[in-house]
N, CA, C and O of each residue as an XYZ file, in Angstrom:
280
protein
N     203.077     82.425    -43.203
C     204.244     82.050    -42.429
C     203.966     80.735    -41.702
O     202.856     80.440    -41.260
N     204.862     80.103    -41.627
C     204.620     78.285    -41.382
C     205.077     78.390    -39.633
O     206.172     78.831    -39.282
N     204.371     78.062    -38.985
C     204.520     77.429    -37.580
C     205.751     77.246    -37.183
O     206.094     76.122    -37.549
N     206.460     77.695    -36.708
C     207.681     76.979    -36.269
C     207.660     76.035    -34.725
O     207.165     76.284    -33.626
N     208.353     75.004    -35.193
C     208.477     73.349    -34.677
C     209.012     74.055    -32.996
O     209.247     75.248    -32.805
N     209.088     73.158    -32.138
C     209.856     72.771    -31.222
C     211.265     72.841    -31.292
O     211.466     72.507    -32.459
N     212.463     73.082    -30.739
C     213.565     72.662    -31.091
C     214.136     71.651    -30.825
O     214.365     71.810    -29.626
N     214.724     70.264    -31.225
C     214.722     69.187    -30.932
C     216.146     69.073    -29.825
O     216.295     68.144    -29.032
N     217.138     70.263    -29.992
C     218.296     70.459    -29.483
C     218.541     71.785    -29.234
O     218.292     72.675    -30.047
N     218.997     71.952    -28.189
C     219.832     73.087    -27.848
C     221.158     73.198    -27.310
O     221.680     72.254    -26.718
N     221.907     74.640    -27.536
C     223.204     74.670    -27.551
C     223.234     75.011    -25.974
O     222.383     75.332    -25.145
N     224.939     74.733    -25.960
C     225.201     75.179    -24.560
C     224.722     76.451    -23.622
O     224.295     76.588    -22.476
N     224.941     77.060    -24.422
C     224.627     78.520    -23.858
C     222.675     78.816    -23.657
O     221.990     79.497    -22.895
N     222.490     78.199    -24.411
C     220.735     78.147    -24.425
C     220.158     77.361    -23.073
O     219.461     77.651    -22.100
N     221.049     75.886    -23.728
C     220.991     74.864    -21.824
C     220.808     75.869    -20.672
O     219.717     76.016    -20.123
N     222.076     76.658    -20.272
C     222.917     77.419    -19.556
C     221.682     78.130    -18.826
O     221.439     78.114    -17.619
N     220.732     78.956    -20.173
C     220.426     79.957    -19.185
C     218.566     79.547    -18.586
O     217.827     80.233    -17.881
N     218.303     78.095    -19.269
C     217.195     77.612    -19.086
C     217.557     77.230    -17.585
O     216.840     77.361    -16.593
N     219.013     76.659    -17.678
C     218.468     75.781    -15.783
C     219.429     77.182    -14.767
O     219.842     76.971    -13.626
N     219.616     78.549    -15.516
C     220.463     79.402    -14.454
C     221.645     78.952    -14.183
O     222.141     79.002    -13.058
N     222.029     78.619    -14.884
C     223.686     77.976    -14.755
C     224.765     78.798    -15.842
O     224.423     79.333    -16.897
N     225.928     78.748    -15.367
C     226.664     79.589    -16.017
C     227.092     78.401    -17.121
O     226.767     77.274    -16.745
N     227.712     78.460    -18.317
C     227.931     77.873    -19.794
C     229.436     76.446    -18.842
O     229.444     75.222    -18.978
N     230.030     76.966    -18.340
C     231.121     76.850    -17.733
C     230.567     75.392    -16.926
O     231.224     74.368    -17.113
N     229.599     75.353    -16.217
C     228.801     74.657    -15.672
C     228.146     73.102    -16.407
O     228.363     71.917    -16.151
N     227.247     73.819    -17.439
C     226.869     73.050    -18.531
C     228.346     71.990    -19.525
O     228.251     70.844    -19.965
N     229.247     72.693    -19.571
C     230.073     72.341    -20.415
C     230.621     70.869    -19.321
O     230.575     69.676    -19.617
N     231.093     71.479    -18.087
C     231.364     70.157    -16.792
C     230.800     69.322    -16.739
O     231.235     68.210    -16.439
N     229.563     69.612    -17.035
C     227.988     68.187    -17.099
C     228.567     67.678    -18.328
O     228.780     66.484    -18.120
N     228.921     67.977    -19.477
C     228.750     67.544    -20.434
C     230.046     66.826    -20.467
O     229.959     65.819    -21.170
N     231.401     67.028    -19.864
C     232.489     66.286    -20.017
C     232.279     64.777    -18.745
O     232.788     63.657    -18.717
N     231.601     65.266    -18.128
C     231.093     64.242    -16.840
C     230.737     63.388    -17.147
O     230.730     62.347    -16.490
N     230.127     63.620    -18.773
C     228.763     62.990    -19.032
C     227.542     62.651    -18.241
O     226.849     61.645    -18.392
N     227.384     63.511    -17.473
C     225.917     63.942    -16.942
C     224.849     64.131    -17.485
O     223.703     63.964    -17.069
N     225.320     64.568    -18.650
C     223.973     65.526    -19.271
C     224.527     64.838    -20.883
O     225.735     64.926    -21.104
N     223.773     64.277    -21.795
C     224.129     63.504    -23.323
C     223.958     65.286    -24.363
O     223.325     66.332    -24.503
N     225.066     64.470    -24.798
C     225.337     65.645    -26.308
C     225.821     65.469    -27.288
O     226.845     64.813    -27.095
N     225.647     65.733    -28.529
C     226.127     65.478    -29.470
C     226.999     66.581    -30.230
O     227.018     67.631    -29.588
N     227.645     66.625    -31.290
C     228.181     67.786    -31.958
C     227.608     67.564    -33.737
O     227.404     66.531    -34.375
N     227.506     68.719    -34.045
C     227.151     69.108    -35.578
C     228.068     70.077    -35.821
O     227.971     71.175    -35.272
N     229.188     69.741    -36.778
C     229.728     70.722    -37.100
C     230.645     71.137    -35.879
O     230.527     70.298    -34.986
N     231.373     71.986    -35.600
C     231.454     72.520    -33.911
C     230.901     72.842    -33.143
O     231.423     73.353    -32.152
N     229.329     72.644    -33.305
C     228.830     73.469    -32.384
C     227.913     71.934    -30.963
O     227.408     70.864    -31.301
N     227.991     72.252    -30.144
C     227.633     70.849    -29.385
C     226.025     71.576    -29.243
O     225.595     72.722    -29.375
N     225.353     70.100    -28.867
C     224.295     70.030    -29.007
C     223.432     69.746    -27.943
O     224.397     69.779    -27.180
N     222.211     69.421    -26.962
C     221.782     68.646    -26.043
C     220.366     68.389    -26.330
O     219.572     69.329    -26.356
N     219.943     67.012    -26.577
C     218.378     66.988    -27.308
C     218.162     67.452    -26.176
O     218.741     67.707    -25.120
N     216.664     67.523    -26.907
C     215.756     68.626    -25.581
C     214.632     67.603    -24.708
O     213.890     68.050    -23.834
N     214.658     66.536    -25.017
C     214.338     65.513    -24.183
C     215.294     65.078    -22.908
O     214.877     64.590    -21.857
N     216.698     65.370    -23.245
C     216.936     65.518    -22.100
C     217.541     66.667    -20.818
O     218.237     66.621    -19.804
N     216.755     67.686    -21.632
C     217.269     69.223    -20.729
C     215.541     68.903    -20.129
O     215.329     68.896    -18.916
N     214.660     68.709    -20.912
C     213.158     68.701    -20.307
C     213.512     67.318    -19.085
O     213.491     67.772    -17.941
N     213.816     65.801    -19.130
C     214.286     65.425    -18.126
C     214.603     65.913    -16.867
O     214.133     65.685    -15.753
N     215.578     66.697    -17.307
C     216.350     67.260    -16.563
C     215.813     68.396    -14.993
O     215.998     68.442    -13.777
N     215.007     69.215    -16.186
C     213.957     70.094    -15.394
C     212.869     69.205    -14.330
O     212.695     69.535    -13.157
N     212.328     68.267    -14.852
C     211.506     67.349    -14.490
C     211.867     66.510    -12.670
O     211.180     65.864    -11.879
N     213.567     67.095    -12.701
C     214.301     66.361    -12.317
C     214.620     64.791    -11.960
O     214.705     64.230    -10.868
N     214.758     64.320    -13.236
C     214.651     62.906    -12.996
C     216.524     62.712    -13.982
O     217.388     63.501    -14.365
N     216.354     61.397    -14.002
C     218.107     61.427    -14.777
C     218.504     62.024    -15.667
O     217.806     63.009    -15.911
N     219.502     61.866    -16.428
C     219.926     61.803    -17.429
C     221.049     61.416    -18.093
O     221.047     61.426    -19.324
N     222.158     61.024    -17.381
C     223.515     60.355    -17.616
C     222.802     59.047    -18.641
O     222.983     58.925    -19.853
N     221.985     58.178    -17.780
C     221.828     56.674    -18.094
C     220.625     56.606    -18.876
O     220.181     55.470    -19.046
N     219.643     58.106    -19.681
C     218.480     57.593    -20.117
C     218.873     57.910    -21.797
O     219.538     58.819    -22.294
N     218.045     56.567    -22.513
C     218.386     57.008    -23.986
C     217.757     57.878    -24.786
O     216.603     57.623    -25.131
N     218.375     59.010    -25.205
C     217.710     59.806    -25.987
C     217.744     59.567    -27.717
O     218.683     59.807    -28.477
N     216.963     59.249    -27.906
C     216.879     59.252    -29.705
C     216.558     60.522    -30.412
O     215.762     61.323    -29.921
N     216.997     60.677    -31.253
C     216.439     62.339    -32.069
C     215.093     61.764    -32.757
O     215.149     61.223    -33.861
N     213.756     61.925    -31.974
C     212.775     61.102    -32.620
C     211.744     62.372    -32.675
O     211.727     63.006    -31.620
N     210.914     62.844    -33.665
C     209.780     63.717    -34.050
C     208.595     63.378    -32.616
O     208.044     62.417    -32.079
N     208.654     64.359    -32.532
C     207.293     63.984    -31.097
C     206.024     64.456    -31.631
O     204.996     64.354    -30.961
């Protein structure tokens, strides 16, 4: 069985319950553009460089996230 990776993105609801916030919450950041996201398909996205930011508590509106292999 092969290692499984990091996840490079997570969904709202995943965001949600990493920083204790209700989905409702997360979704406000995300129309604010507070917090950067992308969509695949319907489902929205938030690299995880900037939910780890986030935790770190440092920005995230203004920092660039690239989908880059770490």
């Amino acid at each position: 069985m092969a290692v499984q990776e990091a996840k490079r993105a997570y969904s709202v609801a995943e965001v949600a319950a990493m920083l204790g916030l209700q989905k409702q919450t997360v979704h406000l950041a995300l129309r604010r553009q507070e917090l950067p996201s992308f969509r695949v398909g319907g489902k929205v996205l938030v690299p995880r460089q900037a939910v780890e930011r986030l935790l770190e508590g440092g920005k995230t509106a203004t920092d660039n996230y690239a989908m880059t292999a770490d």
